[in-house]
C-alpha positions as CSV (number, residue, x, y, z in Angstrom):
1,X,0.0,0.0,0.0
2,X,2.8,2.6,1.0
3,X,4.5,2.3,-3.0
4,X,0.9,2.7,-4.5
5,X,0.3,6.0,-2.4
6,X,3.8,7.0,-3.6
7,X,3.4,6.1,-6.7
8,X,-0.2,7.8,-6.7
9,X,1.6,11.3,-5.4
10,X,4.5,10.6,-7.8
11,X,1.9,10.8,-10.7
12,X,0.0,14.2,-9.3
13,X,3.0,16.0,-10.9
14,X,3.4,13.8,-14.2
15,X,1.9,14.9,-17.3
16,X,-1.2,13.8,-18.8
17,X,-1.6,10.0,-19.6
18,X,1.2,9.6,-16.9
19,X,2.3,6.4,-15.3
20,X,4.4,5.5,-12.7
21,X,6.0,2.4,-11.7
22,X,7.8,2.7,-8.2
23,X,9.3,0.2,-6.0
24,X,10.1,0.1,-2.2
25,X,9.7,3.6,-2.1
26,X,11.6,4.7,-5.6
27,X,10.2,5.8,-8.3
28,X,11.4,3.0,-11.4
29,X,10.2,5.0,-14.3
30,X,7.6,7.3,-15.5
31,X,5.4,7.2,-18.9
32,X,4.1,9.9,-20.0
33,X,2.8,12.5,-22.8
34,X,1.4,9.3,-24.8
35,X,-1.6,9.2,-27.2
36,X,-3.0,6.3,-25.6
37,X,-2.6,4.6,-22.0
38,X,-1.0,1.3,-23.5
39,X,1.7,3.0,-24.8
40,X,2.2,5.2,-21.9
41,X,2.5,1.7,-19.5
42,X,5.6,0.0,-22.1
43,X,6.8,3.6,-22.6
44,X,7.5,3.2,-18.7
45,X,8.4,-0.6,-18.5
46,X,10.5,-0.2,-21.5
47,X,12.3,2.8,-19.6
48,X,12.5,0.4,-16.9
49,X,14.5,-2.3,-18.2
50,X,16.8,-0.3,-20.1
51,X,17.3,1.9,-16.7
52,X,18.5,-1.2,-15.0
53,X,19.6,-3.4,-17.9
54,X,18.5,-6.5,-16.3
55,X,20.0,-5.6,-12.8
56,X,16.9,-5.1,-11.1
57,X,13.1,-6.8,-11.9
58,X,9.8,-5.3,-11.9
59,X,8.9,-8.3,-9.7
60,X,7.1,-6.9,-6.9
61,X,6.9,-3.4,-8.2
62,X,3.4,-1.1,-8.4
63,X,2.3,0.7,-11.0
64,X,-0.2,3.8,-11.1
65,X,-1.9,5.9,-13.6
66,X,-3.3,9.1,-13.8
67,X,-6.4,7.9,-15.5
68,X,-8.8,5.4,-16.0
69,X,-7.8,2.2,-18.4
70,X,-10.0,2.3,-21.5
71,X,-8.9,-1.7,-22.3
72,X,-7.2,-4.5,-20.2
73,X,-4.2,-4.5,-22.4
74,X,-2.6,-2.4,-20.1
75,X,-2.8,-4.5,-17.5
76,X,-1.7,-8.0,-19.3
77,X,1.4,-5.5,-20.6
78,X,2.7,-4.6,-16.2
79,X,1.6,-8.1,-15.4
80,X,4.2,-9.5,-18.1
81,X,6.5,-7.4,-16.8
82,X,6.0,-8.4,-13.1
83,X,3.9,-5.4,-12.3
84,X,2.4,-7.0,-8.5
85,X,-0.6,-4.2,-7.7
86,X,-1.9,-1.0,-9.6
87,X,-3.8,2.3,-8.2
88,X,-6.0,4.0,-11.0
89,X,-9.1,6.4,-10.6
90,X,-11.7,3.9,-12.4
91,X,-14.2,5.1,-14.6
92,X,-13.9,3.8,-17.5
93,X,-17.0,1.7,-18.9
94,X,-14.9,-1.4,-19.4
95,X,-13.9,-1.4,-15.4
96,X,-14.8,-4.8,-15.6
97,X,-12.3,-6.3,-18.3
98,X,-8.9,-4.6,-16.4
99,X,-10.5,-6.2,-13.3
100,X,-11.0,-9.4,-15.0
101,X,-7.5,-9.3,-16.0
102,X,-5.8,-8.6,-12.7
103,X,-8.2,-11.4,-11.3
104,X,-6.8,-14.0,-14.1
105,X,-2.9,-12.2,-13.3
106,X,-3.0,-12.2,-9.7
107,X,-2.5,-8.2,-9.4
108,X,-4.2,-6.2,-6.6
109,X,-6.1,-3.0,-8.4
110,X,-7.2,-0.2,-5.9
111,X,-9.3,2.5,-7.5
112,X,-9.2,6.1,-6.5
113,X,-12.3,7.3,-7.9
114,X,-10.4,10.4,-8.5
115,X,-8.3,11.4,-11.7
116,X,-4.8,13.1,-11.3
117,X,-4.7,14.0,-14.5
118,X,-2.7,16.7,-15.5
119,X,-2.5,18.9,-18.9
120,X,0.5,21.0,-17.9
């Protein structure tokens, strides 16, 4: 719970479409300024990996974003990278497929009910 509030405060000061994947109190990496929220979660896994050049894992990492998930691909893209919980503000009228997805993945998914979406 303590690295998805960080995370969550992280992302207050991300631009829009921003993600944030944080671990044990660090921020990992950041995606942001994306068209689409897919893009913006590999933009910050693929930052990531390259960060730590296969040093350090995603295992056990969070993940939050700014905004709701339109589509569960998202989520099937942190849980292949070992993404373990995700904090998002909900909304979206397909809810129901990212939680079906976290159920089949095993990740935790805490909604906000509050964007922190941010159009600097």
């Amino acid at each position: 719970m303590d690295d998805l509030l960080f995370s969550w405060y992280v992302n207050l000061n991300v631009r829009s479409n921003g993600v944030v994947i944080a671990k044990n109190g660090v921020t990992i990496a950041v995606g942001t300024g994306q068209q689409d929220r897919v893009n913006a979660v590999k933009q910050a896994i693929q930052k990531a990996k390259d960060r730590f050049k296969g040093e350090e894992t995603l295992e056990g990492a969070v993940m939050s974003s700014d905004a709701f998930f339109p589509f569960r691909d998202s989520v099937d893209a942190a849980a292949e990278a070992g993404i373990t919980a995700i904090v998002q503000p909900g909304g979206s009228v397909r809810d129901w497929e990212s939680i079906k997805a976290c159920n089949e993945h095993g990740i935790a998914m805490v909604f906000t009910g509050e964007r922190c979406f941010s159009h600097h």
